[in-house]
Structures are given as structure tokens and as C-alpha cells.
N, C-alpha and C positions, 0 to 999 in steps of 0.2 A: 562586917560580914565577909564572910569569905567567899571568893567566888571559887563556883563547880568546876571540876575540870570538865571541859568539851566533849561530846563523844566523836565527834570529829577531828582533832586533836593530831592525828598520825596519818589522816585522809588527804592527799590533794585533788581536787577540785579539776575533774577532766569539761572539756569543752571546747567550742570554738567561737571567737571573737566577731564581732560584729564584722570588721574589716574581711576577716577570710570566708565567713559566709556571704559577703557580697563578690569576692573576689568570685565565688564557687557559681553562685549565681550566673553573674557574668560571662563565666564560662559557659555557660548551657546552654544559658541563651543564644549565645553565640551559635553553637553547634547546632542550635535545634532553628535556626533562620536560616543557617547554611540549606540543612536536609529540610527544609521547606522548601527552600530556595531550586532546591535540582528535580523534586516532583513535577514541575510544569515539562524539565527537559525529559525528563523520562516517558512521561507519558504522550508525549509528541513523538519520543522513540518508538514507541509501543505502535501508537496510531501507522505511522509509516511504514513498519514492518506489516504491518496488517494489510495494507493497501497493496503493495508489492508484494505479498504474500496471494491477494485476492487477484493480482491482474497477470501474476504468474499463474493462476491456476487456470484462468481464462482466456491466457495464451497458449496454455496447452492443449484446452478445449480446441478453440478456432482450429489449430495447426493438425489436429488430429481429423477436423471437419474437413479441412483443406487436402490432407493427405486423401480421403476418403471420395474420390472423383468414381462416377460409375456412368456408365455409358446406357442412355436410354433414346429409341428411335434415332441411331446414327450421331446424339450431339452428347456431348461431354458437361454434368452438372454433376457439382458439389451436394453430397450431404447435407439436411440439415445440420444445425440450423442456420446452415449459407445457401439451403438449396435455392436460395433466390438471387442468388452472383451466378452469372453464366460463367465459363473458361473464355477465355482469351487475355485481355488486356484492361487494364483500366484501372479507377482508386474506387474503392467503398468504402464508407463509413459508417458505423456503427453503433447505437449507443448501450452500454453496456448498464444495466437495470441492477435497482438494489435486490430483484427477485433472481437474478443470476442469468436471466435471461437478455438479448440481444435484439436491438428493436433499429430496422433502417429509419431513418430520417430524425426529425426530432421527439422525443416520449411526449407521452401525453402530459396534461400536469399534475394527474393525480401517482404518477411514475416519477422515482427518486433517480437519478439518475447517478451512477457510482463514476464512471469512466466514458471512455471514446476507443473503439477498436479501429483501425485504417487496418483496409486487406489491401493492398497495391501488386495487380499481375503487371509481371515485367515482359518485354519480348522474349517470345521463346528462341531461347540460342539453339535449339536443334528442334526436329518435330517429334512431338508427344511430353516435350521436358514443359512446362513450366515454372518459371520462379515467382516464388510469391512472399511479397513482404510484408509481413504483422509487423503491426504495431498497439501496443496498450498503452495508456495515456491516461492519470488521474491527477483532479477530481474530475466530476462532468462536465466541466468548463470548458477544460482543453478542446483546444484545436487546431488543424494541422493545415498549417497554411506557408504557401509558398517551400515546402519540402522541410517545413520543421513545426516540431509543437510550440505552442503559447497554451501559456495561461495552466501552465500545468505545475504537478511537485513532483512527477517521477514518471519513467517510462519503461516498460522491455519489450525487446523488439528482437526478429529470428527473422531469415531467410531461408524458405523451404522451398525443396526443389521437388516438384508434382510430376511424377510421371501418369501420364492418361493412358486410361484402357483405351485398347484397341478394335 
């Protein structure tokens, strides 16, 4: 019997080897445990620009509160929503709400609490100046004890000089 000629005959045979499809494998794997691997730090990136994103926006509030001194029956008081800090001297704190709002003392519990604001007026170095230090401070935790925060991942903080109506 004679054998056929092949119709394959003149063809070679393209493909890849057990070995170099694990190699290939290998590699991807590799690459894709990496970019797993940096999602947890990205998105902590994320989170914290958020945060310092939100307690910059709330430092501008306060400071624009604070700029905003109007004179009623002879005494000098802040804008809401500080109209409840007299001028002169002292520390207040603040707790700064997931609703964007500012609550003295401690929130309720059914209030999320984001941050902590400190307003600290300083002695006035001449009359009518006051200086006044913001501070923002998160998460809610924070707190400013002995002239420094605890318990906190970030801060910004301004010293504004309040001139009062006269």
C-alpha cells in the first residue's frame, strides 16, 4: 500500500509550548497582584485628599465667619455660625458635622461627627486688632490638648488678624 502524501506536508506547525505558556502566565499574574497590591494605597490617597480637601473648605468658612465681626449694642460678636464666641480671648472648640454644620460641645449620637475646629483668640497686640488661630483637625477623634493635636491624620491651620468695627 502506498502511503498518501500529507496535506500538510509543506506546513509547520505554529504554537506555544507548555513551558512558555506558564512562563506567560506567571507573568501576569505577577503584574496583576502588583496592581491589586497598590489599590488599597490609592484609595487611602484618595480618602485623604478628601479629607483635607473638606477641612480646607471649612477653614475658609470659619475664617470668613471670623473676618465678619459686627458691632451690636456697643459689644463686638462674630457672624454666624460663631455668633456664639464672644471677641476677646480664649480657645473654642468645635465639632465639625458630616451635615457641614458646626456644633459646640460634644454632637449628639445620632450626628456623625467628620473633624474638630479650635478658634483660639490671642492677646490683642494693639486695640481693635485681634488675632485668631484656626485650627481643623481630622477624623472626629482629634483633640487638642496641651497646645497640640492627638489622635488625629491631618491638619490646616491660619492665623487671621480681625480688625473690629468701631
Amino acid at each position: 500500500m502506498r502511503k498518501r502524501p500529507s496535506r500538510f506536508r509543506g506546513i509547520r506547525r505554529a504554537g506555544f509550548s507548555l513551558i512558555e505558556v506558564t512562563i506567560a502566565l506567571g507573568i501576569i499574574s505577577f503584574a496583576l497582584v502588583a496592581i491589586i497590591g497598590l489599590l488599597p494605597v490609592g484609595l487611602n490617597s484618595q480618602k485623604q485628599g478628601a479629607d483635607q480637601s473638606r477641612a480646607i473648605q471649612v477653614l475658609n468658612n470659619v475664617t470668613r465667619a471670623v473676618k465678619g465681626v459686627r458691632s451690636e449694642g456697643g459689644t463686638n460678636k462674630f457672624l454666624p455660625p460663631l455668633s456664639g464666641l464672644a471677641v476677646g480671648t480664649g480657645t473654642s472648640t468645635l465639632a465639625l458635622l458630616r451635615s457641614g454644620t458646626l456644633a459646640s460641645g460634644n454632637p449628639t449620637a445620632g450626628d456623625d461627627q467628620l473633624g474638630t475646629v479650635l478658634i483660639q483668640q490671642l492677646a490683642q497686640p494693639a486695640p481693635g486688632i485681634v488675632p485668631v488661630y484656626i485650627s481643623v483637625a481630622w477624623p472626629g477623634s482629634a483633640l487638642y490638648q496641651g497646645g497640640a493635636w492627638k489622635n488625629h491624620s491631618g491638619t490646616v491651620s491660619t492665623l487671621q488678624y480681625v480688625l473690629l468695627p468701631r
